[in-house]
N, C-alpha and C positions, 0 to 999 in steps of 0.2 A: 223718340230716342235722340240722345244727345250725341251730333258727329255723323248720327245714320250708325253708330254702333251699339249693340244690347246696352243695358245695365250693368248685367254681371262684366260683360267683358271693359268696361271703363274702369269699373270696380278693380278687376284685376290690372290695368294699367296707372290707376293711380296706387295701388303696392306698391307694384313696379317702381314704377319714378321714385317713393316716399324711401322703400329700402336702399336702391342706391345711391337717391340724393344724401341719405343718412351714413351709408359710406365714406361718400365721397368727401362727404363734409370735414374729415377729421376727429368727427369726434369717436371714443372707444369703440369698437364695431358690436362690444358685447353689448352693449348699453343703445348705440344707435338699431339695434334689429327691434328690441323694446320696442321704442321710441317710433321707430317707422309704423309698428303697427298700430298705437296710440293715434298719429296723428294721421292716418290713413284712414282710420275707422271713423275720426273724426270728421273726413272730410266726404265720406260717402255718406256718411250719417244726414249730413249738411243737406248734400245735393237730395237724397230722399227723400229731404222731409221738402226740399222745393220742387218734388216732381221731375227734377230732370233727368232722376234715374230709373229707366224702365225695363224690364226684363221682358221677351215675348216668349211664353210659358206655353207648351202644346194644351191644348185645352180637350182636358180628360173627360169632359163631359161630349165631347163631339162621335158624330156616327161614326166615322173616318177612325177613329182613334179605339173606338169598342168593337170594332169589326176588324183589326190588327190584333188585339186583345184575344176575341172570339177564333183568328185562325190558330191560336196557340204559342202567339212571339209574348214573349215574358213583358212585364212593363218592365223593367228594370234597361233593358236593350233597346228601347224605343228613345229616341233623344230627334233633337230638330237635324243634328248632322245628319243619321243616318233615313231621316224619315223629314227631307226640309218642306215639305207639302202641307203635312198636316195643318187643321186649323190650329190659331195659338189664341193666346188672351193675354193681354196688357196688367202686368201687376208691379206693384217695386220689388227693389231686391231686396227690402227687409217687408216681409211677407205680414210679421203680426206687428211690426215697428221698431225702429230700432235699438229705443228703451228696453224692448224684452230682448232682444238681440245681445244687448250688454250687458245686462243681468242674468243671460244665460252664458255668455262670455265671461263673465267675473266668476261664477258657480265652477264652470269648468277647469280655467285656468287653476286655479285652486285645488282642485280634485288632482290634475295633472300637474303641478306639482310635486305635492303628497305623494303621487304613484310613480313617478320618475327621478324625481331628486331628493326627500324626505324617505319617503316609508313604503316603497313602491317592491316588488320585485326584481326588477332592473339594476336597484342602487348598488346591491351586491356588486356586479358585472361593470356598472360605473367608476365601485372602488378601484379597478384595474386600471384603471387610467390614470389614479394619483399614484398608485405603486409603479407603473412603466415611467410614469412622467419622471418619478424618484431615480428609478433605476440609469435612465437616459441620461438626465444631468450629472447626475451622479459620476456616471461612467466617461463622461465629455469634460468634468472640470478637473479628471484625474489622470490626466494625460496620455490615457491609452491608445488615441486616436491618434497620437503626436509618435508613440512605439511603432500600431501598426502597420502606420505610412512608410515609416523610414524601416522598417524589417519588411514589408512587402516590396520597396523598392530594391534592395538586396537581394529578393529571389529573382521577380521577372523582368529588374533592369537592365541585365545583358541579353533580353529578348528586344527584337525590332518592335517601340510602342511597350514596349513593358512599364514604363510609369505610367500610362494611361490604364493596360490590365492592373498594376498592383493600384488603380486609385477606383474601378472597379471593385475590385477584391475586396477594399477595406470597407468599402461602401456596402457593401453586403453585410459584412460584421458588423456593421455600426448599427446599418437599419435591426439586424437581427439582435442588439444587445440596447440599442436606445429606441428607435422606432418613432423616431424626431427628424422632422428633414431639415427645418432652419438649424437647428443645431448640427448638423450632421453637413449640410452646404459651407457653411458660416466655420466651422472648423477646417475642413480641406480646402476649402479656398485661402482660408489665410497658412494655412502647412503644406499646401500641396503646389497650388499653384506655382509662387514663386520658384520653386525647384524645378518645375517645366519649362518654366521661361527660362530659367537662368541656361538649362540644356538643349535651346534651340528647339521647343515644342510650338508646333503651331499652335497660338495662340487660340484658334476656334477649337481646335481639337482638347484642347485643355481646359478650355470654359464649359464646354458641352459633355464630358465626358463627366469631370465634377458633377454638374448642376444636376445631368440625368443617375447617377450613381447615386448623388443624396436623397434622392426622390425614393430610393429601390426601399425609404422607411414606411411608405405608403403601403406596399403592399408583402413585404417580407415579414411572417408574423418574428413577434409579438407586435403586431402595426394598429396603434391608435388608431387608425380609421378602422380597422377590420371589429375591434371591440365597439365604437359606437355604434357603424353599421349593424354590427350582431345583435345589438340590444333592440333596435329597431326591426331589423329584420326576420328574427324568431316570432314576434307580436303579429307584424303584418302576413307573414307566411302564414299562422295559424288562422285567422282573423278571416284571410281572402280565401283560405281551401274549405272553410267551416260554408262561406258566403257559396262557392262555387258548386260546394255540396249539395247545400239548400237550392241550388237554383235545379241540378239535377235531377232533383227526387232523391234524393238519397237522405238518412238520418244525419249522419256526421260525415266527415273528411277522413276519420280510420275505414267506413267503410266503404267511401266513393274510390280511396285512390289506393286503401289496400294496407296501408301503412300510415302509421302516426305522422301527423302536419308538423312537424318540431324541427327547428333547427337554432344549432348553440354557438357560443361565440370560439367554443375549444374546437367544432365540426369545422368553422371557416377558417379557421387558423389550419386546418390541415390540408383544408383547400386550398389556403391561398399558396402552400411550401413550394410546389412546382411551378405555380405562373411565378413566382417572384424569383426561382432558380434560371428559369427559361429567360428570364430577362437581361439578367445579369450576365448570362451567356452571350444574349445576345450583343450586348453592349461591349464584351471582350473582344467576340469575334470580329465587330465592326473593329475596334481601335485596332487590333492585330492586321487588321485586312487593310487600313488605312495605310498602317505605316509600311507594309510590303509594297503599297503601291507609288508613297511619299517616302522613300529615307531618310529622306534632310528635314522633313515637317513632324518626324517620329522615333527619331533614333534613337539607337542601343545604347543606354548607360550603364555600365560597369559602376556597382560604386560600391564604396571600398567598406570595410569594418566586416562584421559577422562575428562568432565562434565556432569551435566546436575543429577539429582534426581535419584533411582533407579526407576523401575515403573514394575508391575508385568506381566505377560505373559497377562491376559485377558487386562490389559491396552495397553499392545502394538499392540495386534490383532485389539482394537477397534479403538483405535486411529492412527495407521498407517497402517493400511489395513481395515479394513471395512468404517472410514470416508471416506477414500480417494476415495474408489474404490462405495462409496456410492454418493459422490459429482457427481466425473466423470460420472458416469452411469446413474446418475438421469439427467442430463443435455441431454446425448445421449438419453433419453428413451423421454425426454418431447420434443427433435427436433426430433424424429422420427413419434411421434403422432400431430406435426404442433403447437406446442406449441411455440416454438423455432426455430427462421428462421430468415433471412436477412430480414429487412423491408425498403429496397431501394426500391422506388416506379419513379427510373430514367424511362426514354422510349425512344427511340432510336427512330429518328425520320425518321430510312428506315425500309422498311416492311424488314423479316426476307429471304434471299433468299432459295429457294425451295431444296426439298432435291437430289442428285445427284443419280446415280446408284453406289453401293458399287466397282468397275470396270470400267474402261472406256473400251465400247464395240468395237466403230466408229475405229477400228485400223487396221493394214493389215492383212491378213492370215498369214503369218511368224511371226508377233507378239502377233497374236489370238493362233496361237498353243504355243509357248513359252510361255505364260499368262498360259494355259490352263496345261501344265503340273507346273506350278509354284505354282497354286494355287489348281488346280484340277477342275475336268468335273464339281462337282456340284458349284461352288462358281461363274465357270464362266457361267454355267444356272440360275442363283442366281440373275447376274448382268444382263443377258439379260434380262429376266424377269423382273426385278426392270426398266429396260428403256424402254420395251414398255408399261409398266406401265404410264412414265410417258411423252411418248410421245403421247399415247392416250387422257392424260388431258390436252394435249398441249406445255406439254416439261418441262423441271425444270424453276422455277417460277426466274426471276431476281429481286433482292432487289429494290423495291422503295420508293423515299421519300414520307411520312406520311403527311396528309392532317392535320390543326391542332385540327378541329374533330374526327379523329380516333386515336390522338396522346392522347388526351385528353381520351377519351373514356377507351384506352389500361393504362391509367393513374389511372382511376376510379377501374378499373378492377384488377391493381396488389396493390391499396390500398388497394379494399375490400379483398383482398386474401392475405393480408401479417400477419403475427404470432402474436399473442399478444407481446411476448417478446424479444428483439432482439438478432442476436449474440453476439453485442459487450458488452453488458452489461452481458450477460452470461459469458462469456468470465473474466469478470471484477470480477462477484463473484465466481466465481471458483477459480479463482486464490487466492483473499481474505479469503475465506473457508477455501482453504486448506494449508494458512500461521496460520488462528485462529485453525485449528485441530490440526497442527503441534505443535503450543504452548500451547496447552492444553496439549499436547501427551509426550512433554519435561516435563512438570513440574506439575504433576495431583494434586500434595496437596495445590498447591497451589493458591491463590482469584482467580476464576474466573469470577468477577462478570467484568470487564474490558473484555474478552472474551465473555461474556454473549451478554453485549454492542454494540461490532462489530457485533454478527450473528442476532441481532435485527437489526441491521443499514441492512444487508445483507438484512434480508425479507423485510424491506422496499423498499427497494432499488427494489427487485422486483414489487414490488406491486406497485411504483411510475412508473415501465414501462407500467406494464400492463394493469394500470387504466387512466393515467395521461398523459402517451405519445402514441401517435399516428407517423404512418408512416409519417403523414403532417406536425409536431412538427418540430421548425428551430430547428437547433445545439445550437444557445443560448439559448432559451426558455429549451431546452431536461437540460443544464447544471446546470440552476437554477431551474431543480425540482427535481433533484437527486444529487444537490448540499450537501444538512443537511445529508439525509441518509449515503452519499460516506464520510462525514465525521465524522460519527459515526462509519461506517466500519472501515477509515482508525485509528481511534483512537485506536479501539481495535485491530487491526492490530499491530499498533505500540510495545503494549505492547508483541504481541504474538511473536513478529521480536525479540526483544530484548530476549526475554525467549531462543527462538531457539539458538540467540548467546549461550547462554552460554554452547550448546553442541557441543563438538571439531569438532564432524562429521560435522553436519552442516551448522557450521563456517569454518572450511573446504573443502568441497567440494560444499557448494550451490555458493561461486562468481564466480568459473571455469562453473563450471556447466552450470552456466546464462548465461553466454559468448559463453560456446559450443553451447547450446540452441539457443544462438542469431543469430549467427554466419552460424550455420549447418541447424536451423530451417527456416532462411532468403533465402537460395538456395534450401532446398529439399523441401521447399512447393511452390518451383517456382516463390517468391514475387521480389527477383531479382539475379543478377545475381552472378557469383564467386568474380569478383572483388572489385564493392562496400562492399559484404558481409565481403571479406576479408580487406578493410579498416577498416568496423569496428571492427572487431577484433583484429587488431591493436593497433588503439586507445582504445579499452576495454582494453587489456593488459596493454598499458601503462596505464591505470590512476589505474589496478587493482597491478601494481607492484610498485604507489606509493602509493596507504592504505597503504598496506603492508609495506614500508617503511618510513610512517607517523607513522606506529604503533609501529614498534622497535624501531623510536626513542623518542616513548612516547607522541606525537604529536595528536592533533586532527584530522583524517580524512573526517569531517563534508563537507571541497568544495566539496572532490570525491562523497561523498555519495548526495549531493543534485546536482553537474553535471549529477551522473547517472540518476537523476526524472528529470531532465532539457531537457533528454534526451527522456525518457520514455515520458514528454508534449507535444514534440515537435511531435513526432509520432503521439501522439493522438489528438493533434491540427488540424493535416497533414490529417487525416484519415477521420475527420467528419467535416472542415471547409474545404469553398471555397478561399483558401487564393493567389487570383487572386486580385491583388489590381491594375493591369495594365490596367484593363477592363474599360468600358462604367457601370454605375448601381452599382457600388458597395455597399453592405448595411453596417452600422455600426453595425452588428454583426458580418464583415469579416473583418471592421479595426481593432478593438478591439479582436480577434482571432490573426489578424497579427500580433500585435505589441507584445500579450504574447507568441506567438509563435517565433517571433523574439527576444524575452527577451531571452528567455532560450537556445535561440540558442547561443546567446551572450553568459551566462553563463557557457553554456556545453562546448564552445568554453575554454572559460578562465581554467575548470575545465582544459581540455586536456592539455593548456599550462604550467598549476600549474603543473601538473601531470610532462609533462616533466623537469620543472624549476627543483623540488625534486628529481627526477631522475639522473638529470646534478651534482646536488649540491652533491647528495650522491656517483657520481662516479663511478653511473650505465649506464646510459645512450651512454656515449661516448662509452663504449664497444660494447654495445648494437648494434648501428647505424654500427659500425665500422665489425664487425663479419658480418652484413645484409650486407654491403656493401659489404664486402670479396666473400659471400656465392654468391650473386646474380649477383654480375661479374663472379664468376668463370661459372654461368648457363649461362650466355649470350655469354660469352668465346668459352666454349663448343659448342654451339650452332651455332656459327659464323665457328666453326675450324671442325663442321662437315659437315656441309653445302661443307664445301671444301671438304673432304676427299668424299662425299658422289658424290661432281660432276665430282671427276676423276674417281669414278666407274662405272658412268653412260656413261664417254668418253670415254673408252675402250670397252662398251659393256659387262660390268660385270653384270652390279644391271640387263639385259636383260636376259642375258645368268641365273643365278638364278632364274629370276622368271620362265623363261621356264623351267626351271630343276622341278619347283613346282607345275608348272602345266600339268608335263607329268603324273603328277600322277591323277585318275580319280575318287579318293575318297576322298570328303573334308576332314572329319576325318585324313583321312593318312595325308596329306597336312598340317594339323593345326599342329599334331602330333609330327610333322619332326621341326616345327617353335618353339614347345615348347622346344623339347630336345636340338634343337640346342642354344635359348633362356637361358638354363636351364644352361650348358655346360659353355657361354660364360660369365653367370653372375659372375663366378668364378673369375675373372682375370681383369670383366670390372664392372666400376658401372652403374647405373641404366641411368644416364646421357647420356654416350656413347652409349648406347644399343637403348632408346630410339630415342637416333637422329642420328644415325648411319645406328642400324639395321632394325628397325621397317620401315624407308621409302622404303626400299629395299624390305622387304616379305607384306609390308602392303598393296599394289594395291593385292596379291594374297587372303590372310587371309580374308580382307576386302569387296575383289570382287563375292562371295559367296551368300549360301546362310542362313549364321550366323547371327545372331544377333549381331551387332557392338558391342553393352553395352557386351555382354557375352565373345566376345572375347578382348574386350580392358579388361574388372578383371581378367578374366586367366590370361593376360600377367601380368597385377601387380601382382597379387600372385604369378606367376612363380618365377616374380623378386625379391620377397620376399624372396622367397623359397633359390633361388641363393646366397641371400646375407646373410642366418647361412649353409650352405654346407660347410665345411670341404674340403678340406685345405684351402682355401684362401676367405671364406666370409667377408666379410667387418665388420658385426656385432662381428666376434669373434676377430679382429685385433682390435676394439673400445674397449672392452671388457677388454683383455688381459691389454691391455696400462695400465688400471686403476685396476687392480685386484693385489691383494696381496700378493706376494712372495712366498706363502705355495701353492696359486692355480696354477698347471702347464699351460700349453697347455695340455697335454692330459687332464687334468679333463675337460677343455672346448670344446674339441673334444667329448669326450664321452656325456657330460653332452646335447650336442646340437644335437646328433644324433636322438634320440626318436622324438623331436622337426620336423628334418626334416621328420619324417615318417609322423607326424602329418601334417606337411605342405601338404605332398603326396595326404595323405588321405583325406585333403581339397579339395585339386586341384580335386581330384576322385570323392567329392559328386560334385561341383560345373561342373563336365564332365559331370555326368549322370544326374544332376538336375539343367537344367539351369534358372528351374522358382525361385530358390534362388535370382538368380544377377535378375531379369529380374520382380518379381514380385511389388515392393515398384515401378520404374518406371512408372507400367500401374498406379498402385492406385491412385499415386499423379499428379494432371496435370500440365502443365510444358504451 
């Protein structure tokens, strides 16, 4: 052995060295990861063919080894960590040489590829990355972030420390509508910044608050890392519970653990909402709690502009918190007493199939007792019991096709049982409600008899459902009876829309908002998936960063604003018509459905192009695509250059030799523990990029293979990464930071000013240790 150290383990040090000399170097990092593995493979190749690299391999042929075997320990769990005794035997670490080694590394690489970047599964799920990367710049070169800052210091500037919460705040929306942190650091540092200095802000508190605020894009979905990780992390989940099964005795992973091995990049997105809400908390409360106890390092700024009337304390309790939470609550209380309900009277024309045992019992003895301590004695008496249950009434029932008397019959039966008033139309005046409460609430002195109007159009509107439409009612019929009322709503709506303009906040923060809404509410309520969501996103951004530039140049933004209702038709067209015109039968309430529904796609269509034409013209755009083009080669880059680096780890028996090292340890905890620090450690030097497609396939069959919760261990590892990326010396966030910050502010003040920051990261990671129903509880609520 060369050093007195293995083979393999030199093996993995000269990686080591090859990827961050290749770093370090300067040269492209997508291309340097490549590159490292090339000349790494090359140089273990070297030393193996001169013998100096030797592996000491437990030697499977030995007594010692077959009598472990013989007491029933899996060979899989036998490694020299846990068993350093045993006999071994001297072999290289390219076993058949290392021509085949690289001929089976060329084979592979290639395959993976094809299956991750070409033609793979995955690439779906990848697309989201160029539509978020779109959306991000998009939303960053249109100067939204430059509104947000200066209308959030408006609200919480007369708070002690309020330009540090309103640079919080914004950092939240940013992460939540770009999900970029260089971009999202690199803007409030050059808008935010100087406005803290200039108001006597301690300088650390101002750097730190920044740097940890832009980071909140790491894990507040729609978060670029949450989609790479997801892509990886559903593969390895499945992959390690299939492995864990097999070691069990068990058939598959649906019957070891009870429930399908699956988890999606839309599941972590709804995991991550709370750790990344929780954060962002915390980061307020600290600034809030800094400057109560600094006044002169945090102070109260007043500053001046706004719109909108003044309005007195009892008007704003009433109008934006008692309506609102009076709308909301009345809705939820009238569909908890059956008032308000779905009245879909569809019927499925297979009988329902019968219910299962919560368990599959029919399995082997070695997979009954592994079940048995997995879930415990009583879950698995739970499930026997629930099967001779139902094998006494003759077994679980199998779906069958519906006779069209019973179809019929089951048809009658969910008429008579469906709600007076529907969701969608609830849905329709809630929303209307609480645009006419909002413009009451902006401007109380003034006519509201235009207000009056819409919440009369509103009662109607109900009273048209509940007396007039029935669950049998077509979609055209339901259109022209709630035709008058909806447009007495929207009248008074209109006026209440325009009122709202005129306060900054509003005007501000309601068209991100929409977009987030649309965007984040399309994936965590499970309606579809990351990638469509993230088109539209995209295209929201672009046509919301040419208002914005309709508006500075004094232009009429009227296409955008009637593409976005072109937009909003076509959904609602989509949702209550059959717009199947390819069929046998079709009725002229589906051609006529089709063809407005086709109009406004048209429209919404031309709006998007308009949107870009303004974009081109103003000599946004080209930047725009050209920066998305940069960002998302450089992800596919990396992606393709670790793939390499990661298959010469696998050819020497490295990424093996590791996970045996991590699973000589026999307490999960210890195991995750080891993954994070080292995780924690490496974020220092490498970005999220690397770590994720480097390091993550390497410990992720271990982490994975468990008995964790995948959603809980894929947001540790984002908030770890987080956590890495303001750590002192070398976080990425403080090197973004620094670039743009002011001459007067050193590195030490950004060093200091981000330390607190990372305790708080710490102390995140620590509730999210001890309290995993944080990440894990939005998951059950919402179905997927």
């Amino acid at each position: 052995m060369l050093f007195g150290l293995d083979g393999v383990e030199i093996g993995l040090i000269i990686v080591f060295f090859c990827l961050f000399g290749g770093i370090l170097s300067g040269f492209p990092v997508a291309f340097a990861i490549g590159g490292a593995g090339i000349i790494s493979f090359a140089i273990i190749a070297a030393l193996d063919s001169a013998g100096l690299l030797i592996h000491q391999a437990i030697d499977s042929s030995s007594q010692a080894y077959r009598d472990l075997v013989n007491s029933g320990i899996k060979p899989d769990v036998i490694s020299v960590f846990r068993y350093p005794d045993l006999p071994r035997i001297a072999e290289p670490v390219f076993v058949s040489g290392w021509e085949t080694a690289l001929d089976r590394n060329v084979s592979f690489i290639v395959n993976r590829i094809n299956e991750r970047v070409l033609a793979g599964q995955s690439i779906e799920t990848l697309l989201a990355v160029l539509m978020f990367v779109l959306m991000g710049i998009t939303l960053e070169r249109s100067k939204i972030a430059n509104d947000l800052l200066t209308t959030m210091a408006r609200v919480f500037g007369p708070l002690p420390g309020g330009l540090a919460v309103s640079i919080v705040v914004v950092g939240a929306f940013l992460a939540a509508s770009t999900g970029i942190v260089g971009a999202t650091v690199v803007t409030m540092g050059l808008l935010a910044l100087p406005t803290m200095l200039r108001n006597n802000y301690s300088p650390e508190l101002a750097t730190g608050v920044i740097a940890a605020s832009g980071t909140l894009g790491q894990i507040i979905p729609p978060s670029i890392v949450i989609v790479l990780l997801g892509t990886l992390a559903g593969d390895l989940y499945s992959t390690a519970q299939e492995t864990r099964a097999q070691d069990a005795g068990c058939s598959d992973a649906l019957t070891y653990l009870g429930e399908p091995a699956v988890v999606s990049v839309g599941t972590l997105f709804q995991a991550a909402l709370l750790p990344g809400i929780l954060l962002a908390l915390l980061y307020a409360l600290y600034a809030f709690g800094y400057a109560l106890l600094n006044p002169d390092k945090a102070p109260a700024v007043p500053m001046s502009g706004g719109g909108g009337e003044p309005i007195t304390r009892a008007e704003g309790l009433t109008w934006f918190l008692a309506a609102p939470l009076g709308l909301i609550g009345g809705a939820i209380l009238l569909g908890s007493v059956g008032l308000i309900g779905s009245q879909n009277v569809n019927v499925s024309s297979f009988s329902d199939a019968g219910a299962t045992a919560s368990l599959r019992t029919n399995v082997s003895a070695d997979c009954q007792a592994s079940m048995i301590e997995l879930h415990g004695q009583t879950a698995w008496d739970q499930a026997v019991a629930e099967q001779e249950t139902l094998d006494e009434a003759g077994g679980a029932q199998q779906a069958q096709r519906l006779t069209p008397e019973e179809i019929e019959a089951a048809r009658i039966a969910k008429i008579a049982a469906a709600p007076p008033i529907g969701t969608g139309i609830t849905v329709i005046v809630v929303l209307l409600g609480l645009t006419l409460v909002l413009g009451r609430g902006i401007s109380p002195s003034r006519d509201t008899k235009p207000l009056i109007l819409g919440a009369i159009g509103l009662i109607l509107l109900l009273m048209a459902d509940a007396m007039l439409i029935l669950p049998t009612t077509s979609p055209g019929a339901t259109v022209l009876i709630i035709l008058l009322p909806l447009l007495l709503a929207l009248f008074g709506c209109r006026i209440a829309a325009a009122r709202c303009a005129e306060n900054d906040l509003i005007r501000v923060v309601f068209p991100p908002l929409v977009l987030i809404v649309a965007v984040l509410g399309s994936i965590l309520g499970g309606i579809t998936n990351p990638t469509p969501a993230a088109a539209l996103g995209a295209g929201g951004a672009i046509m919301l960063a040419a208002y914005r530039k309709l508006k500075d140049e004094g232009r009429s933004g009227q296409v955008i604003i009637w593409s976005t209702f072109a937009i909003i038709i076509c959904v609602l067209i989509g949702v209550n018509f059959d717009l199947r015109i390819n069929q046998g039968g079709v009725t002229l309430e589906s051609w006529i459905a089709f063809f407005f529904a086709y109009a406004a796609y048209l429209y919404a269509l031309f709006g998007l192009l308009f949107g870009c034409w303004v974009l081109f013209r103003g000599g946004v755009l080209t930047p725009v695509v050209r920066e998305t083009a940069k960002v998302t080669s450089m992800v596919f880059t990396i992606l393709i250059g670790s793939q390499l680096l990661n298959l010469v780890v696998i050819s020497f028996g490295g990424e093996h030799y590791i996970q045996q090292f991590l699973k000589s340890f026999d307490n999960e905890f210890t195991v995750f523990l080891i993954v994070m620090l080292v995780l924690f450690v490496l974020g220092f030097v490498l970005d999220f990029l690397e770590i994720i497609y480097i390091v993550i396939p390497i410990v992720g069959p271990v982490i994975y293979g468990g008995s964790f919760d995948p959603k809980w261990v894929t947001i540790m590892v984002a908030v770890n990464l987080q956590t890495s990326f303001l750590t002192p010396p070398f976080g990425f966030a403080l090197f973004y930071l620094r670039g743009v910050a002011p001459k007067e502010v050193t590195t030490g003040h950004i060093y200091r000013g981000i330390i607190p920051f990372v305790i708080i990261q710490v102390v995140g990671i620590a509730i999210l240790w001890f309290f995993p129903s944080i990440v894990t509880i939005v998951p059950d609520l919402i179905p997927n």
